[in-house]
PDB file of N, CA, C and O in Angstrom:
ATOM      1  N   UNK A   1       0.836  -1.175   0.000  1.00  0.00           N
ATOM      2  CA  UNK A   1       0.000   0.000   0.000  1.00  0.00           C
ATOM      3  C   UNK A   1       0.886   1.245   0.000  1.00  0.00           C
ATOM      4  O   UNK A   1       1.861   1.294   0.750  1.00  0.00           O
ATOM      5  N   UNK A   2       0.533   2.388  -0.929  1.00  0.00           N
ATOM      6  CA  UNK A   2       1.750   3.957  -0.856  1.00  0.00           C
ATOM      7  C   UNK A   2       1.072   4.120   0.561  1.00  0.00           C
ATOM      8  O   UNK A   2       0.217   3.574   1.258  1.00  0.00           O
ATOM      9  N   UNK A   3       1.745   4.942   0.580  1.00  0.00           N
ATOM     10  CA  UNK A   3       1.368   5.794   1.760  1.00  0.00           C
ATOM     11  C   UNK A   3       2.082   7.833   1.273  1.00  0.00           C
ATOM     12  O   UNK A   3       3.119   8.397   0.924  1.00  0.00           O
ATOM     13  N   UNK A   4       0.584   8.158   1.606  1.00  0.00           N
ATOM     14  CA  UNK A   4       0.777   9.686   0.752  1.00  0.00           C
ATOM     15  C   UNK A   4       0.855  10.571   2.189  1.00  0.00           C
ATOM     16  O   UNK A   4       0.459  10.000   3.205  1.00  0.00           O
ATOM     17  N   UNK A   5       1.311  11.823   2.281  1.00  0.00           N
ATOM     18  CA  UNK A   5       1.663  12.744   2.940  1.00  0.00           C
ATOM     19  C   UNK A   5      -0.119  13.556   3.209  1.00  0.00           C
ATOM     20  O   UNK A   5      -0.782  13.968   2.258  1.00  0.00           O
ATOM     21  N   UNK A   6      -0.593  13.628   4.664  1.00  0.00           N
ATOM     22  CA  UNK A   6      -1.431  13.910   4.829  1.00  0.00           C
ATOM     23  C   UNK A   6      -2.078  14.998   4.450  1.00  0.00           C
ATOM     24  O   UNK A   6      -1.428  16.005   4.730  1.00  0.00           O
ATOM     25  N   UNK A   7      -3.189  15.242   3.878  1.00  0.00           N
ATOM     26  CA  UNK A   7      -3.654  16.608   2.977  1.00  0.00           C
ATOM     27  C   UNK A   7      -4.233  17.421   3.962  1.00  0.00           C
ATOM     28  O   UNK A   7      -4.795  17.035   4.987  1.00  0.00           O
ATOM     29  N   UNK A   8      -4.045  18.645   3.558  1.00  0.00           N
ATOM     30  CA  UNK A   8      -4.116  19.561   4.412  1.00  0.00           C
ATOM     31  C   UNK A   8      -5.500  20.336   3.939  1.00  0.00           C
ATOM     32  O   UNK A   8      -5.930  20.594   2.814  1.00  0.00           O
ATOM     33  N   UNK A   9      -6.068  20.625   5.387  1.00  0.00           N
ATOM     34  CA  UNK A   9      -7.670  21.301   5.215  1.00  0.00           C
ATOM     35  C   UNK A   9      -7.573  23.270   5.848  1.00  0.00           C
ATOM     36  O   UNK A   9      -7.484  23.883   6.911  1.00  0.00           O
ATOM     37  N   UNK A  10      -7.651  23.512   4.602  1.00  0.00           N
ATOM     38  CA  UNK A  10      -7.319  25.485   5.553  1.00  0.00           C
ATOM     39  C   UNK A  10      -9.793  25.611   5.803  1.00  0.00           C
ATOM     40  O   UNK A  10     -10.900  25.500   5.276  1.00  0.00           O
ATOM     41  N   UNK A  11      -9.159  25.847   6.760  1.00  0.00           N
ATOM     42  CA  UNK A  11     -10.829  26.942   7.367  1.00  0.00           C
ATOM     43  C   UNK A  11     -10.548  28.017   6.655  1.00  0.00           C
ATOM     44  O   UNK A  11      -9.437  28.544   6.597  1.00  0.00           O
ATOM     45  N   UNK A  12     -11.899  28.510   5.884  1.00  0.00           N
ATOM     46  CA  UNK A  12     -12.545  29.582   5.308  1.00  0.00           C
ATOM     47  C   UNK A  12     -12.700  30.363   5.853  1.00  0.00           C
ATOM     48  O   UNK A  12     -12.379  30.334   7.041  1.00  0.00           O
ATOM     49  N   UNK A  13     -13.231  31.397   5.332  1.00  0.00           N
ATOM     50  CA  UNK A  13     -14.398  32.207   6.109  1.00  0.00           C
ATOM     51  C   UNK A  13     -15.797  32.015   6.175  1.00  0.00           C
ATOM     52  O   UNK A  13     -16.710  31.930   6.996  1.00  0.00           O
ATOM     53  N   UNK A  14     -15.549  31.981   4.819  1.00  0.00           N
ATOM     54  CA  UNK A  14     -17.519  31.523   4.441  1.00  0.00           C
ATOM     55  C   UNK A  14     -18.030  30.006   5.485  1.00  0.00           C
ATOM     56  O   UNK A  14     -19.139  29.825   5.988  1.00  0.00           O
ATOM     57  N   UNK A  15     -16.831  29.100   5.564  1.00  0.00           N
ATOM     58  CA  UNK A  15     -16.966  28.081   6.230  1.00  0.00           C
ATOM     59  C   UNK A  15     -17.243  28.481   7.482  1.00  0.00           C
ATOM     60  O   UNK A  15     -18.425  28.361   7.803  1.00  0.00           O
ATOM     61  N   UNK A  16     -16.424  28.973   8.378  1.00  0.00           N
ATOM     62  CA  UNK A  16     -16.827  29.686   9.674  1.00  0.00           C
ATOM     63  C   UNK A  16     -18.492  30.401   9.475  1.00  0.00           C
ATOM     64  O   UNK A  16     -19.462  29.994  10.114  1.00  0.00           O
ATOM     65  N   UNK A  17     -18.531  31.212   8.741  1.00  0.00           N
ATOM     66  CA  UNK A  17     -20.045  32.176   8.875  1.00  0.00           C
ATOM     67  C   UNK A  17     -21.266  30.710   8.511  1.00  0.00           C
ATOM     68  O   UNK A  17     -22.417  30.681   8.947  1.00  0.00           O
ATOM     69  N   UNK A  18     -20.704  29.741   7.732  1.00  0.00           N
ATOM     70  CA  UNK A  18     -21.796  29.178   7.482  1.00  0.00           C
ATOM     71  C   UNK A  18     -22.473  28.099   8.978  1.00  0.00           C
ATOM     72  O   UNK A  18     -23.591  27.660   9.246  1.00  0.00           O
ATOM     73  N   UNK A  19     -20.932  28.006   9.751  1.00  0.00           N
ATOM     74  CA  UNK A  19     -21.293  27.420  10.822  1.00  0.00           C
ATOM     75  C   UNK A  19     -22.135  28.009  12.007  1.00  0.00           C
ATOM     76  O   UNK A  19     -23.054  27.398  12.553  1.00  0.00           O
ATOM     77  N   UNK A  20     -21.667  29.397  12.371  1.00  0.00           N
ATOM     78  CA  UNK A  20     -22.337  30.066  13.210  1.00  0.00           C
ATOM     79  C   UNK A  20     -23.627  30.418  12.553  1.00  0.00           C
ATOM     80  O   UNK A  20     -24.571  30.318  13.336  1.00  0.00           O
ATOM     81  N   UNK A  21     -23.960  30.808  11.327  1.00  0.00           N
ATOM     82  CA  UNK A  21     -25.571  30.225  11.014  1.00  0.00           C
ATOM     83  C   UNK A  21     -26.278  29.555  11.354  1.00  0.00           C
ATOM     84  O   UNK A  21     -27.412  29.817  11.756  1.00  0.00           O
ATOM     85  N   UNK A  22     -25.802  28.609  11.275  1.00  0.00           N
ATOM     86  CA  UNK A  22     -26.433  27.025  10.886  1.00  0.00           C
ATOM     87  C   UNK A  22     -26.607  26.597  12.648  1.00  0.00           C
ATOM     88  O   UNK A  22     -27.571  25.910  12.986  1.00  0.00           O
ATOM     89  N   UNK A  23     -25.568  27.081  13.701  1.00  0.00           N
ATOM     90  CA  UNK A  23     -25.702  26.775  14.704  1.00  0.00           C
ATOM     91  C   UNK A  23     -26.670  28.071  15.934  1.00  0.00           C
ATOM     92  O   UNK A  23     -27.003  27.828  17.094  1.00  0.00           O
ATOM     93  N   UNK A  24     -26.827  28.950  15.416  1.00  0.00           N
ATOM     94  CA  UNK A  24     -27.538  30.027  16.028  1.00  0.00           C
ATOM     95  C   UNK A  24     -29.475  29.556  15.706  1.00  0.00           C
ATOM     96  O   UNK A  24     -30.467  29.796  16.396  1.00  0.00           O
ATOM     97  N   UNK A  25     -29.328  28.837  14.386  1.00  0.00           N
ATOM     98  CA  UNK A  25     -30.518  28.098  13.818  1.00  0.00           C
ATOM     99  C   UNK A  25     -31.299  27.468  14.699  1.00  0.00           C
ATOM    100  O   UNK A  25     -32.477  27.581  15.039  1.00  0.00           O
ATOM    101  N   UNK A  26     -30.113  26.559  15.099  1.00  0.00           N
ATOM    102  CA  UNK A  26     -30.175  25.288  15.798  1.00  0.00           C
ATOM    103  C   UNK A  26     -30.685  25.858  17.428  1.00  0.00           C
ATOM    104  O   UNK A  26     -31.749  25.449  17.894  1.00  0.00           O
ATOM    105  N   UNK A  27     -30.046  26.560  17.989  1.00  0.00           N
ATOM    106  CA  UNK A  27     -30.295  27.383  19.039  1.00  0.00           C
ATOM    107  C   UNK A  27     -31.614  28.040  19.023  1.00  0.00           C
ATOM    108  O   UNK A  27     -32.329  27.889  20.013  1.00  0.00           O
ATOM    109  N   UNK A  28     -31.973  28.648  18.174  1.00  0.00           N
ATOM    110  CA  UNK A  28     -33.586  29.022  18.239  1.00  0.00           C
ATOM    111  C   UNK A  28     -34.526  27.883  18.071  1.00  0.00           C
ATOM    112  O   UNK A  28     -35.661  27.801  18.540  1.00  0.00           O
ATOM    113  N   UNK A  29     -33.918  27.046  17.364  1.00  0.00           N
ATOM    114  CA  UNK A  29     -35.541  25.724  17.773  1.00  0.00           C
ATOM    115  C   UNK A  29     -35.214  25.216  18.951  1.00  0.00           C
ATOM    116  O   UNK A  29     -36.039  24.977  19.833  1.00  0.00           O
ATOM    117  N   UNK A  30     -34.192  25.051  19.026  1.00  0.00           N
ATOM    118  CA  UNK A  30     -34.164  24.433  20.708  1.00  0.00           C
ATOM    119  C   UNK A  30     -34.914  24.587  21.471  1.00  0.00           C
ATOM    120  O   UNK A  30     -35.580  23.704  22.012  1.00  0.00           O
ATOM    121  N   UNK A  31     -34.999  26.737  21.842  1.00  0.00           N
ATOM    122  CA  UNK A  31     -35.342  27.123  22.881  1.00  0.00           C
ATOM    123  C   UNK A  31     -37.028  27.548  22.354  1.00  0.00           C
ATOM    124  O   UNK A  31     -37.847  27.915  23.197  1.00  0.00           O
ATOM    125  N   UNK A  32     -37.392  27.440  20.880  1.00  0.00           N
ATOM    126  CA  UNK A  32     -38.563  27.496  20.876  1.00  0.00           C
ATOM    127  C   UNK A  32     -39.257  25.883  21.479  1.00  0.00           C
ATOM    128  O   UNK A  32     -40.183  25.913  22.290  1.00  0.00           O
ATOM    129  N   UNK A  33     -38.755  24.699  21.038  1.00  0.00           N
ATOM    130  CA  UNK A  33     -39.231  23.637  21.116  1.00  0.00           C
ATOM    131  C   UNK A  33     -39.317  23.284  23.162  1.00  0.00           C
ATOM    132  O   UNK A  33     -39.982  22.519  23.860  1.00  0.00           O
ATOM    133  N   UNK A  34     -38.241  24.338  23.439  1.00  0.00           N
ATOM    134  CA  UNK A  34     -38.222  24.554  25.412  1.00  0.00           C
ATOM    135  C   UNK A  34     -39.283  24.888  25.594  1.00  0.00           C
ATOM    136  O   UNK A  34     -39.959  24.165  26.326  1.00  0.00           O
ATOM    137  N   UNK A  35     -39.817  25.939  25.105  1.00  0.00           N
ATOM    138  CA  UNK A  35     -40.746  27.418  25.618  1.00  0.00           C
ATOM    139  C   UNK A  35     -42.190  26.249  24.865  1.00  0.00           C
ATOM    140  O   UNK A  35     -43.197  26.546  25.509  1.00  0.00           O
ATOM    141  N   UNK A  36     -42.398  25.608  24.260  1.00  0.00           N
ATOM    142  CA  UNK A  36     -43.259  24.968  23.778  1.00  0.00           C
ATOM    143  C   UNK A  36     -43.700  23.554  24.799  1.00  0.00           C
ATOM    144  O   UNK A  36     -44.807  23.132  25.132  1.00  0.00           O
ATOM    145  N   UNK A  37     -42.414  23.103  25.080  1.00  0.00           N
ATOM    146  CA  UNK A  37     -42.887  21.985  26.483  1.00  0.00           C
ATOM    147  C   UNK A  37     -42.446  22.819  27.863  1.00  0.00           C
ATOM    148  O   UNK A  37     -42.202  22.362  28.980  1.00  0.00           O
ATOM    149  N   UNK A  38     -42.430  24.045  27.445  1.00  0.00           N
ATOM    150  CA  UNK A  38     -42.640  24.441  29.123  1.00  0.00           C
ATOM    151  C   UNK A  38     -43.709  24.695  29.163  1.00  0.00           C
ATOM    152  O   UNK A  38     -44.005  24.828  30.351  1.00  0.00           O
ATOM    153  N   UNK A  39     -44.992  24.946  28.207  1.00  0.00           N
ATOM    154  CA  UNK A  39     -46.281  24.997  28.013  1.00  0.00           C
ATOM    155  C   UNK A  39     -46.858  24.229  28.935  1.00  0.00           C
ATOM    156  O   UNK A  39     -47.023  24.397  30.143  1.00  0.00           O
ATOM    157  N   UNK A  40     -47.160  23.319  28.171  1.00  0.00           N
ATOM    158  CA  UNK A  40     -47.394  22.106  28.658  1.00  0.00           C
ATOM    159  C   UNK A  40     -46.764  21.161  30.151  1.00  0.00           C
ATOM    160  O   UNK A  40     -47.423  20.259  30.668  1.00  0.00           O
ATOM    161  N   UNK A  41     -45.517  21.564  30.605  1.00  0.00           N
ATOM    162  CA  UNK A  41     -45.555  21.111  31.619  1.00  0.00           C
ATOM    163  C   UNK A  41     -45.808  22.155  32.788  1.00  0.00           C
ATOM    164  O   UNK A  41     -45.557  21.777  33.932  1.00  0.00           O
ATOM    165  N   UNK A  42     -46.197  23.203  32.621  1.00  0.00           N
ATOM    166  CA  UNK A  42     -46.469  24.703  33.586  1.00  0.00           C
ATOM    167  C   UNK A  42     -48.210  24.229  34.469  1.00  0.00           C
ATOM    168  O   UNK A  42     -48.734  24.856  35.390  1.00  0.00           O
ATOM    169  N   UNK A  43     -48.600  23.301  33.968  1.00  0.00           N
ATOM    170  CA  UNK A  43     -49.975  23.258  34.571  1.00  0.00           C
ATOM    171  C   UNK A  43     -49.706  21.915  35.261  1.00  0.00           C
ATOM    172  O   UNK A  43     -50.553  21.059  35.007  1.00  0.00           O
ATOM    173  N   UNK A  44     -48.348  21.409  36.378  1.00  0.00           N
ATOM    174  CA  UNK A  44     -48.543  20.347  36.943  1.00  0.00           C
ATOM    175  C   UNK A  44     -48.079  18.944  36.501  1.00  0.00           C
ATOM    176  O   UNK A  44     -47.798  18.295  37.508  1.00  0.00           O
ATOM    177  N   UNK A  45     -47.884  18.194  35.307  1.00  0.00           N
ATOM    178  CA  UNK A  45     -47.534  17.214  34.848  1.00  0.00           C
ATOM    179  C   UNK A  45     -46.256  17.407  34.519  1.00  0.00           C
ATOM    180  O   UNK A  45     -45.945  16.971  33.411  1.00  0.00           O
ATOM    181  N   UNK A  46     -45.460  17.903  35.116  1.00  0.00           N
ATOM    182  CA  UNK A  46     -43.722  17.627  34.899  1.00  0.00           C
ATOM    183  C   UNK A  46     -42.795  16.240  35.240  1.00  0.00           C
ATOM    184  O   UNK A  46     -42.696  15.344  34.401  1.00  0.00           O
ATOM    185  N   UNK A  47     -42.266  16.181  36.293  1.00  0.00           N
ATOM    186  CA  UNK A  47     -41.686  14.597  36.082  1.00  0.00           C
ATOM    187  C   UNK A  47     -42.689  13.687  37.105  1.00  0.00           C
ATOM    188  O   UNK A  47     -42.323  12.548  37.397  1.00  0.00           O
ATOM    189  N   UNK A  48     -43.995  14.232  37.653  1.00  0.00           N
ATOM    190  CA  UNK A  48     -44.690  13.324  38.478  1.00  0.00           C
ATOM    191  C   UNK A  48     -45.214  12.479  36.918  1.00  0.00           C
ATOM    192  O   UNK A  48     -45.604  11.315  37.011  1.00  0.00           O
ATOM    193  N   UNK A  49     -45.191  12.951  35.973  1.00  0.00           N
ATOM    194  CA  UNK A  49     -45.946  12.419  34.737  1.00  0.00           C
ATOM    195  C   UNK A  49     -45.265  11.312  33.957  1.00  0.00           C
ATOM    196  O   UNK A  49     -45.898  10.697  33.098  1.00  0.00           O
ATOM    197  N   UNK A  50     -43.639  10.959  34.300  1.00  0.00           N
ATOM    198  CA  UNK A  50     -42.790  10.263  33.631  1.00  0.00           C
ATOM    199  C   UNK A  50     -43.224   9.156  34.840  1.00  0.00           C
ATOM    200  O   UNK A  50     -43.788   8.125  34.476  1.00  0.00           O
ATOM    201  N   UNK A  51     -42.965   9.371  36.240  1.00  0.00           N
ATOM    202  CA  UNK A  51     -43.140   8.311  36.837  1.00  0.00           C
ATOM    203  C   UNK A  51     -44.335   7.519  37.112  1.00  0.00           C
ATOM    204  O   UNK A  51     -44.295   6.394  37.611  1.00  0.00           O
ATOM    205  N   UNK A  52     -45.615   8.260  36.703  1.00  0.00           N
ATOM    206  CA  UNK A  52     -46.862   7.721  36.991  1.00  0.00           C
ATOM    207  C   UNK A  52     -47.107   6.340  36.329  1.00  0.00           C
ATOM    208  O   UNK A  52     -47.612   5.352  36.862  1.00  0.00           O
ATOM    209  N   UNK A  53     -46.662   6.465  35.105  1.00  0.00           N
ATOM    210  CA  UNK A  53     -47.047   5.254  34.046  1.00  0.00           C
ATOM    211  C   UNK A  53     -45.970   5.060  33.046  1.00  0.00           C
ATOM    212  O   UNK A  53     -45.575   5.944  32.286  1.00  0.00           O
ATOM    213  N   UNK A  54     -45.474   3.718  33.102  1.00  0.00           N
ATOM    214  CA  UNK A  54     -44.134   3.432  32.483  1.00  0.00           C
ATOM    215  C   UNK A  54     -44.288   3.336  30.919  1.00  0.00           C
ATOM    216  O   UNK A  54     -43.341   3.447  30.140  1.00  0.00           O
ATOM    217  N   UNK A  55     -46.480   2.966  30.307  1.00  0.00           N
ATOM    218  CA  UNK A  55     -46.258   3.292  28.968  1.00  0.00           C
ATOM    219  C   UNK A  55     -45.915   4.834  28.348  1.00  0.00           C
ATOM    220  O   UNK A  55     -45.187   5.166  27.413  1.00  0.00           O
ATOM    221  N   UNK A  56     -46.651   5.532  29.162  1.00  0.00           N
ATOM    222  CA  UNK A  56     -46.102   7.330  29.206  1.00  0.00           C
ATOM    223  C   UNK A  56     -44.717   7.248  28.537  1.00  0.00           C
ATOM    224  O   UNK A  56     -44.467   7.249  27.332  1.00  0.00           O
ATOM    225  N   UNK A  57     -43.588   7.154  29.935  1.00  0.00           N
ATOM    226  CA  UNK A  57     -42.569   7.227  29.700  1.00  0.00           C
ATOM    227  C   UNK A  57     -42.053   6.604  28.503  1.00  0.00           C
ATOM    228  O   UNK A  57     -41.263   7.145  27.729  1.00  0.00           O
ATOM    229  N   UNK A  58     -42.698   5.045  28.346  1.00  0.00           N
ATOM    230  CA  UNK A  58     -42.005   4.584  26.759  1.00  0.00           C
ATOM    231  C   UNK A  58     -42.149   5.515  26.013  1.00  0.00           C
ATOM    232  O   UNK A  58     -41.128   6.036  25.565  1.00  0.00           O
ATOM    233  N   UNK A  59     -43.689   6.128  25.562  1.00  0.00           N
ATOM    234  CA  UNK A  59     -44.140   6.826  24.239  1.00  0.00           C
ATOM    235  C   UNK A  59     -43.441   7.812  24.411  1.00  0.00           C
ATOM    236  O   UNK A  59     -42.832   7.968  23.353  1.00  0.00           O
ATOM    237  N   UNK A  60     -43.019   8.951  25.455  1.00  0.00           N
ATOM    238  CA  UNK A  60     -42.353   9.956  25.224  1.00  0.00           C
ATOM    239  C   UNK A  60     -41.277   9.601  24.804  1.00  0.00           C
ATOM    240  O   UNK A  60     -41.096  10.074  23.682  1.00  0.00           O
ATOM    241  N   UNK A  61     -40.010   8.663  25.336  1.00  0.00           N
ATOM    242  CA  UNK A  61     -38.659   8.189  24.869  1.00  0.00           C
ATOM    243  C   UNK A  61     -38.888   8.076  23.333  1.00  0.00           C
ATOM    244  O   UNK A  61     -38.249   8.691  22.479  1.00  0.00           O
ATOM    245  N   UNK A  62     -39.845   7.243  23.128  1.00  0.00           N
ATOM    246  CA  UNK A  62     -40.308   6.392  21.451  1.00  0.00           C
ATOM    247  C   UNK A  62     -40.298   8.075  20.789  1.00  0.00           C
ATOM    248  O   UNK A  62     -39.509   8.244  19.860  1.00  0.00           O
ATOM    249  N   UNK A  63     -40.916   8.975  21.115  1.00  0.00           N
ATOM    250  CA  UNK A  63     -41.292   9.927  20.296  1.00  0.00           C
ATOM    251  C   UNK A  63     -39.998  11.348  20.197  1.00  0.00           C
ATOM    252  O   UNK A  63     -39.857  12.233  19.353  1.00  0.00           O
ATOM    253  N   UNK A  64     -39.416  11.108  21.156  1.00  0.00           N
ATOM    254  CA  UNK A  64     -38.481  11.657  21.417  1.00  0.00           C
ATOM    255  C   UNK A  64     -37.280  11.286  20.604  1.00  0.00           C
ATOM    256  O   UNK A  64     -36.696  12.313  20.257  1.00  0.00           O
ATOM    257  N   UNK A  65     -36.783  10.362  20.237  1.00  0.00           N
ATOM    258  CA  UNK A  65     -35.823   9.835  19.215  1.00  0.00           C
ATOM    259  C   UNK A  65     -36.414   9.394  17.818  1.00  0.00           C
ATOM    260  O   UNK A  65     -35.754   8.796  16.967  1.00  0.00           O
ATOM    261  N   UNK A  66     -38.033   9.843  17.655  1.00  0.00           N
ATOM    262  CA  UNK A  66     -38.274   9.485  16.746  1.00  0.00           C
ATOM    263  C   UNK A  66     -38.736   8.155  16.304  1.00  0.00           C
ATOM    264  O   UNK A  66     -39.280   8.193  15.201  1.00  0.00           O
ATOM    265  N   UNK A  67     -38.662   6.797  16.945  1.00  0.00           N
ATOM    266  CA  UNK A  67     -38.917   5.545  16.762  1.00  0.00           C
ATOM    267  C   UNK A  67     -40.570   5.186  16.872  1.00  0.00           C
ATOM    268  O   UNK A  67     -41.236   5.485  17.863  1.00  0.00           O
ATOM    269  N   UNK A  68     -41.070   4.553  15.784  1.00  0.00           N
ATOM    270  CA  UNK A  68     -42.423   4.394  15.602  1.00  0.00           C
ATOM    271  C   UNK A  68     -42.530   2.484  15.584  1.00  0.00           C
ATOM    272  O   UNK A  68     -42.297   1.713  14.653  1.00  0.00           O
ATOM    273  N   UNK A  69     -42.953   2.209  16.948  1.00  0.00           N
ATOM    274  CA  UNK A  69     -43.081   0.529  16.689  1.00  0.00           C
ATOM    275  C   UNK A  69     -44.262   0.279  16.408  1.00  0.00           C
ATOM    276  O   UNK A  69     -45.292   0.673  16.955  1.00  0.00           O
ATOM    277  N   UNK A  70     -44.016  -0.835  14.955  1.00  0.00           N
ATOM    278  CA  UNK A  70     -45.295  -1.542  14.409  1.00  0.00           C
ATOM    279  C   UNK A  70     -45.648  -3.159  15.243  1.00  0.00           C
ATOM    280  O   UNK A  70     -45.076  -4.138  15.721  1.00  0.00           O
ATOM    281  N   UNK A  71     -46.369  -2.853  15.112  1.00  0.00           N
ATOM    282  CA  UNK A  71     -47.095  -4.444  15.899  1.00  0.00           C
ATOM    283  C   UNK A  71     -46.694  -5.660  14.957  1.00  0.00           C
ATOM    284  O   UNK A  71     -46.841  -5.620  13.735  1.00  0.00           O
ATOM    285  N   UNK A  72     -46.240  -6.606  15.559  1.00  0.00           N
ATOM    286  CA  UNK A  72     -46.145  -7.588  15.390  1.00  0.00           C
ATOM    287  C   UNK A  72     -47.234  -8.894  15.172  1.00  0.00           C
ATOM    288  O   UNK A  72     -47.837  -9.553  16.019  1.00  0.00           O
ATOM    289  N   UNK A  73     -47.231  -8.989  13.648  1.00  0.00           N
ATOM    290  CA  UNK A  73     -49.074  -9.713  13.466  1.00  0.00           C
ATOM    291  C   UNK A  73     -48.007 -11.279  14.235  1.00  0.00           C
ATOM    292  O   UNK A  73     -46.850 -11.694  14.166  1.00  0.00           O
ATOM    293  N   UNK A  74     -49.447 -11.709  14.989  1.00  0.00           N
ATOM    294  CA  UNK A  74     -49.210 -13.349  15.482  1.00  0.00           C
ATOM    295  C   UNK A  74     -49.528 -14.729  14.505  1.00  0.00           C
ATOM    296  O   UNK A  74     -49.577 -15.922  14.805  1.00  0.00           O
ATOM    297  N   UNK A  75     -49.691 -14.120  13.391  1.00  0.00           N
ATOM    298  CA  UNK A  75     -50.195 -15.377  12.223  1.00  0.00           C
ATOM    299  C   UNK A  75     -48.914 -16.122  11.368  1.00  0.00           C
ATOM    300  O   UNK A  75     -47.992 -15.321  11.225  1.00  0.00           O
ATOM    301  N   UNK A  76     -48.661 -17.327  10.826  1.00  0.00           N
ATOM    302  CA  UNK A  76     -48.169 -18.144  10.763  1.00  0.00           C
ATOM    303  C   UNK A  76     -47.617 -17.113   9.452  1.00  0.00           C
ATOM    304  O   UNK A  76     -46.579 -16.479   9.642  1.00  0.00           O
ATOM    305  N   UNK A  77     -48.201 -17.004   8.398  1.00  0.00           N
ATOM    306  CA  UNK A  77     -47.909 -16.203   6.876  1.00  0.00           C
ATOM    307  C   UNK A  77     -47.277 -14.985   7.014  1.00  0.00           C
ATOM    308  O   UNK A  77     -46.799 -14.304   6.107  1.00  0.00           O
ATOM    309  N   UNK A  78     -47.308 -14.667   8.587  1.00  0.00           N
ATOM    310  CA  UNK A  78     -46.243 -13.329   8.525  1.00  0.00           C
ATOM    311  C   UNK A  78     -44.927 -13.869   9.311  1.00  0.00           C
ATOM    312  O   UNK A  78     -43.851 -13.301   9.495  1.00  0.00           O
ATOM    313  N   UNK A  79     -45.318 -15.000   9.663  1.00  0.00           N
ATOM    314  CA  UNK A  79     -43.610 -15.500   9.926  1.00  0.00           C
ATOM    315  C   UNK A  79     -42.942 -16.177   9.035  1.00  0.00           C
ATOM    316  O   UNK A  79     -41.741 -16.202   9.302  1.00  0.00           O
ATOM    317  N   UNK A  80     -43.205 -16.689   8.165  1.00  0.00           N
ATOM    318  CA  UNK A  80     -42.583 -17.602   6.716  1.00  0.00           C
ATOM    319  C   UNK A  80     -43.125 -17.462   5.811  1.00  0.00           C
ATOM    320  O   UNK A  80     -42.865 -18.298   4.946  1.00  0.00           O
ATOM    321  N   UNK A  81     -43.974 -16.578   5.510  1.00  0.00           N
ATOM    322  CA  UNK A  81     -44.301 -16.013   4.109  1.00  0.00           C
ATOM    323  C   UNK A  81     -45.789 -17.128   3.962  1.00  0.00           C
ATOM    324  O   UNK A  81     -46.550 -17.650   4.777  1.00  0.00           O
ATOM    325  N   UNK A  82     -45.678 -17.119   2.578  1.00  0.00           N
ATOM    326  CA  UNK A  82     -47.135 -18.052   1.736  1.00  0.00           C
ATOM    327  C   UNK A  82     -46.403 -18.606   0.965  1.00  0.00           C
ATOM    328  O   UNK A  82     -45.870 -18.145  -0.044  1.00  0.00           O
ATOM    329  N   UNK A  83     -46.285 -20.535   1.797  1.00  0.00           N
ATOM    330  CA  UNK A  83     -45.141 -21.248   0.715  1.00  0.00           C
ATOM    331  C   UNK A  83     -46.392 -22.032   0.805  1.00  0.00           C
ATOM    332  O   UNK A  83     -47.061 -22.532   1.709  1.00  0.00           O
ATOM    333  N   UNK A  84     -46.458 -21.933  -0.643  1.00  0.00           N
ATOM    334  CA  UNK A  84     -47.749 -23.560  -1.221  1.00  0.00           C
ATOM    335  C   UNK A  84     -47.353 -24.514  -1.775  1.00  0.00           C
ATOM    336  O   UNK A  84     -47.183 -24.259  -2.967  1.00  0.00           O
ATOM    337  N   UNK A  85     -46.945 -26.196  -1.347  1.00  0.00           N
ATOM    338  CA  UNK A  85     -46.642 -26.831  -2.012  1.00  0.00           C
ATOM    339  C   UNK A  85     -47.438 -27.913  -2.580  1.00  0.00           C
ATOM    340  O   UNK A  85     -46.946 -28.664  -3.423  1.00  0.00           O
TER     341      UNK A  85
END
């Protein structure tokens, strides 16, 4: 295998401005998506609401990373298909 002399990366400017954009962005949904569940937890259901009921807590985690679980059918044709011999 060669082995080549490591390439060199220079920072921009435009690169810099595009970051502090992109991250000041990021910073306003944050604190809108804060100010949006501080709504909602301002009337009482704050963490007494995670511990009350452990499906709660799943669905918030589930919804929170985004993960949507489909049910699992119990029938024979969704475990090995439709083999007809």
């Amino acid at each position: 295998m060669l082995r080549r002399k490591p390439t060199r990366l220079e920072l921009k400017l435009d690169d810099i401005e595009e970051f502090e954009s992109i991250r000041k962005d990021l910073e306003t949904r944050k604190k809108q998506t804060e100010d949006v569940e501080g709504v909602g937890t301002s009337d009482g259901e704050g963490a007494a609401g995670l511990s009350s009921d452990p499906k709660s807590r799943e669905q918030m985690i589930n919804d929170r990373i985004g993960y949507k679980p489909q049910p699992k059918p119990n029938n024979r044709t969704s475990q090995f298909g439709n083999f007809e011999f």
